[in-house]
N, C-alpha and C positions, 0 to 999 in steps of 0.2 A: 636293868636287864630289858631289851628290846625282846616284840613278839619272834619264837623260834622258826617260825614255818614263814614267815615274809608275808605279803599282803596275798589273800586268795585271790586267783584269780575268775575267772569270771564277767558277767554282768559288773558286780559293783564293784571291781579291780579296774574295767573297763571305764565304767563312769568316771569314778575318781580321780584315773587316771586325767580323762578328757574334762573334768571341772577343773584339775591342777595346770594343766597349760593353757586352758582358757583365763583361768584367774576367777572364778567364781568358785561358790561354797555349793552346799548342797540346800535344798529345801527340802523336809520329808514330812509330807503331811499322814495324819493318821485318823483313818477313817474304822469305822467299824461294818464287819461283813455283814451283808442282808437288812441292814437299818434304811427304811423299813422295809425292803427287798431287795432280794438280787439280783433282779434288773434295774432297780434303780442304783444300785451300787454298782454296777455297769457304767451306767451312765456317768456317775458322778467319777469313776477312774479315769475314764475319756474324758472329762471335763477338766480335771487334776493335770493330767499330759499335755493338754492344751494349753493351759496355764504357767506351763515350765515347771512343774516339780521335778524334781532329780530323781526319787523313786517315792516306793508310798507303803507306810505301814498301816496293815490290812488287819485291826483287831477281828479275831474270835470270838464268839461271845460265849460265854461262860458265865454258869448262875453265882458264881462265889467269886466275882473277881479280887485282887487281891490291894492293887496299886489304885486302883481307878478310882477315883471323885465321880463323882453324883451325875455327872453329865454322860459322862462313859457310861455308868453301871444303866441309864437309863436306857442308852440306846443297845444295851446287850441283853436287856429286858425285852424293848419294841423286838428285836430281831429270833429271838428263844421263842418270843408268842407268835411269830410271825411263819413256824415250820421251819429256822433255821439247825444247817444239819453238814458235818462234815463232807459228806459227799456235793452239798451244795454248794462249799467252800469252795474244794480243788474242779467242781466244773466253772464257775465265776473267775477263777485264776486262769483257768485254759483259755475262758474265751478273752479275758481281759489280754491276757499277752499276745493275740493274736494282732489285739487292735492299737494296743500304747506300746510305746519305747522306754519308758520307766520301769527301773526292777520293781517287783513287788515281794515284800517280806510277810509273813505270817507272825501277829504277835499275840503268842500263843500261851496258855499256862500247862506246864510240864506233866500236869493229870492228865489232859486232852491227847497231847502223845504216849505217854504211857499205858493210857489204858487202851486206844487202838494199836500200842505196838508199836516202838521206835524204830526198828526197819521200815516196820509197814509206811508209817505217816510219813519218813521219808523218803521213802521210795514213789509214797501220790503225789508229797509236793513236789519233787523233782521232775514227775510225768507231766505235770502241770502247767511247771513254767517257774514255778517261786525262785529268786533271791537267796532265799535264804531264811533261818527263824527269829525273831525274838522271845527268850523264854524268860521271861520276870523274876518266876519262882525257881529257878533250876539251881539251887545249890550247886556252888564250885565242887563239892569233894561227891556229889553225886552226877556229874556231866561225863565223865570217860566215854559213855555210853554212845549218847548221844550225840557227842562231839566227833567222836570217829566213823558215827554212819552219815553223820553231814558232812566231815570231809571227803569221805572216800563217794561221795554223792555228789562234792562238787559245790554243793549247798552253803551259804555264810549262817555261823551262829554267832551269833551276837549276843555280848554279855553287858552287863547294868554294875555301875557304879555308882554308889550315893554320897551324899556328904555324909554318913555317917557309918562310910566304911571304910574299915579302920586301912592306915595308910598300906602295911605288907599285904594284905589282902586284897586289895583295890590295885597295886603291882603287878599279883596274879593272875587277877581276872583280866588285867589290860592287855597281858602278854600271851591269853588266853585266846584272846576273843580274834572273829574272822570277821571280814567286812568291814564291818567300823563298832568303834565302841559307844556305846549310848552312856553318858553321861547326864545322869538325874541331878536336874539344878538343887532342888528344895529337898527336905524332907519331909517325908504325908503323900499325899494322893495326889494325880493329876488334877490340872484346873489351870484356868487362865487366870494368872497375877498381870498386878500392875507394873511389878519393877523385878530385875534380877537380882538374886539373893547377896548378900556381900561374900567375896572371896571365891565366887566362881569361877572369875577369869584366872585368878590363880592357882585355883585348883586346876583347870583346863591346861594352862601351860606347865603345871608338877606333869600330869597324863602325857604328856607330849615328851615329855623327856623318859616313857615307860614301855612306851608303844610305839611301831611305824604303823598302826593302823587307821583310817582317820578316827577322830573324835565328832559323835554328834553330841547336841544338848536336846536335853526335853524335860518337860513338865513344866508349866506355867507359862510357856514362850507363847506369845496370839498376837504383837503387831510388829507393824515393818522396822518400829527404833528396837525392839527388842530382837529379833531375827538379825540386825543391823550390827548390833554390841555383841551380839553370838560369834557372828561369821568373823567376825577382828580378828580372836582368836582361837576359834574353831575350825572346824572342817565343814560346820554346817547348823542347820537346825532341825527339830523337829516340834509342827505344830498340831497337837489334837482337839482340847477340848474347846478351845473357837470357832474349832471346823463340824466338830461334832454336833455341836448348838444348834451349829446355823441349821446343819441336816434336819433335827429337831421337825424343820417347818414341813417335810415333805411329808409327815404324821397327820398335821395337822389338818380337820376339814376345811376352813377357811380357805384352804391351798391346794386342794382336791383336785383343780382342774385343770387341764393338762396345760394352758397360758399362765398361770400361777406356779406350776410345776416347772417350765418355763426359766420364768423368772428366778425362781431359787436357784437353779444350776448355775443361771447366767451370773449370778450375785457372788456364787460360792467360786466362779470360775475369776472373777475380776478380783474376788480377795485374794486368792489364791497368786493370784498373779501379782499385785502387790510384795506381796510375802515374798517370792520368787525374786522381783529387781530389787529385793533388801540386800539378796546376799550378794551383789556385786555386780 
């Protein structure tokens, strides 16, 4: 059974649209909001755009993440000490969409919207500029909710399938999902591996025959061969925790100074860019 409602349109109907006759895949890098501020995560969005990302998931940061490895959890740490704050989110998204052409998704844990209120939170990110959400934890039989105020908002919600979700249920959520479907390579936490897990690609192309939505991958994708063996048969990829790393350095004293600050962007702008002529 194919998704019912056809591909959302939109920002990321728009892209996909324009990646499918160009003949490239997507890149989706994943960065985390306010690591270690939100102007430097300014920065670093306009640097992402420069680079050719296709769009870019913008973690939340949250004390109890759920999926995230040790590199995530840290930088959602530096950004919580650092005075990050939902309201700080949706102005970082306002100003960012002013200045890039890459959608920007919100990947968000379903507490965060729920306890501000799922109209409400959709109704900021919509005022914002967002794409659309990533919700990790959003149980399928408790989403009606919030899937209908992100349709009728316009909004992609985008849902996660793992390798170890079981096959009718992973049907579901693929016939579910708006935007694209993110496609969890491993099981465990995010992190950069060395190699793709076996039976990805086949798992990828079972999804393909479940959904017209595209398909991305994540969790453990960080160089241009792996981004490379993604895009064969996916729609895309997405990279976090090598990107996340790298941010790491803008923490750092060593790098305090605005020529060394500098240079990290420039670094994280040329990986980036790599990554980007992987998929085609």
């Amino acid at each position: 059974m194919k998704t019912e409602d056809g591909p959302l349109e939109g920002p990321l109907g728009k892209l996909f649209a324009d990646l499918k006759r160009e003949g490239r895949k997507a890149l989706a890098p994943f960065v985390t909001a306010g690591d270690p501020n939100c102007e430097k995560t300014l920065e670093v969005l306009e640097a992402l755009d420069r680079a050719g990302a296709s769009l870019c998931e913008l973690g939340v940061p949250y004390s109890d993440p759920i999926a995230d490895g040790a590199v995530i959890q840290s930088s959602y740490t530096r950004a919580l000490a650092a005075g990050f704050t939902l309201e700080k989110l949706f102005d970082l998204v306002r100003r960012a969409s002013a200045r890039v052409k890459m959608p920007i998704l919100a990947m968000v844990s379903y507490s965060i919207i729920y306890r501000r209120g799922i109209d409400r939170f959709v109704a900021d990110a919509k005022a914002c500029g967002m794409a659309g959400l990533v919700v990790p934890d959003l149980p399928l039989e408790e989403s009606d909710q919030l899937d209908q105020a992100c349709r009728t908002a316009g909004l992609a919600l985008v849902r996660l399938v793992t390798p170890t979700t079981p096959p009718a249920r992973a049907e579901e959520i693929a016939r579910r999902s708006t935007g694209f479907l993110y496609c969890v390579s491993v099981a465990g936490v995010t992190g950069a591996r060395t190699d793709l897990p076996a039976g990805l690609l086949e798992r990828i192309e079972w999804l393909r025959t479940k959904t017209d939505v595209p398909i991305l991958v994540g969790f453990g994708i960080s160089t241009p061969e792996q981004v490379k063996a993604v895009a064969a048969v996916a729609d895309g990829a997405i990279v976090g925790s090598a990107l996340v790393r790298h941010l790491e350095g803008f923490s750092a004293p060593q790098h305090a100074a605005p020529a060394a600050q500098g240079t990290l962007l420039k670094n994280l702008e040329e990986t980036v860019g790599r990554l980007a002529a992987a998929t085609g």
